[in-house]
N, C-alpha and C positions, 0 to 999 in steps of 0.2 A: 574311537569315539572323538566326536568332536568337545576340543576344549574352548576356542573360544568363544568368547561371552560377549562379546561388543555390541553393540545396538549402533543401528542409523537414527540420529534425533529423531523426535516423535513428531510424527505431523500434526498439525494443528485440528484442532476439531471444528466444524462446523459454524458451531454457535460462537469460536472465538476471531473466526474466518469473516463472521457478518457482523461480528460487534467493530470489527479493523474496517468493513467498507462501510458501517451509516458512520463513521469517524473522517473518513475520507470523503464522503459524499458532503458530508456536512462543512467540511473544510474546503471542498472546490467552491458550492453553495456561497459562502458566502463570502472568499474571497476573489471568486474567477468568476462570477456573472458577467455575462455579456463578453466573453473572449471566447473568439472562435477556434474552436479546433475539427480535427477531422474526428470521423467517428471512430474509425479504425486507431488512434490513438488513446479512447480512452482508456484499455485496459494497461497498457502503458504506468497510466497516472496513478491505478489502483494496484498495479505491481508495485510502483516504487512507494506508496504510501504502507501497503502489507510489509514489504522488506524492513523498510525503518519500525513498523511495530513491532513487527516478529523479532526482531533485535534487540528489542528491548527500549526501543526510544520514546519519549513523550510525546504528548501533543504536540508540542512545538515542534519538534524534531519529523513528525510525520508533517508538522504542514508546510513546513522549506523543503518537506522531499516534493512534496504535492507541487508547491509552488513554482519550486525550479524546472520539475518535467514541465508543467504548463509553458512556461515560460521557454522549457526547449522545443515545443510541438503548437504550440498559437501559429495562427497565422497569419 
């Protein structure tokens, strides 16, 4: 029989998946207007903003994640 019990962390659910992107949309919105990026990088910005929530960061903390990718992929 198998004994171990471990579990892989639980993946996020949906509904907590789209409350981390209108968080991050909202956060590009109104601090990155009008800075150009390529399209292909915006999931990019929505990884590193999900990683900092999934983490357990604040707002704040998701919007320096936000801001920094911006700020590595502007052109």
């Amino acid at each position: 029989m198998f004994t171990d019990t471990r579990t892989i962390g639980k993946k996020p659910s949906k509904r907590t998946l789209n409350q981390i992107d209108r968080k991050v949309d909202a956060i590009y919105r109104r601090h990155c207007s009008g800075i150009q990026i390529s399209i292909m990088d915006i999931g990019g910005i929505f990884d590193a903003g999900r990683a900092v929530a999934l983490a357990g960061g604040d707002d704040a903390a998701i919007a320096a994640a936000v801001l920094a990718k911006v700020a590595e992929v502007r052109k």
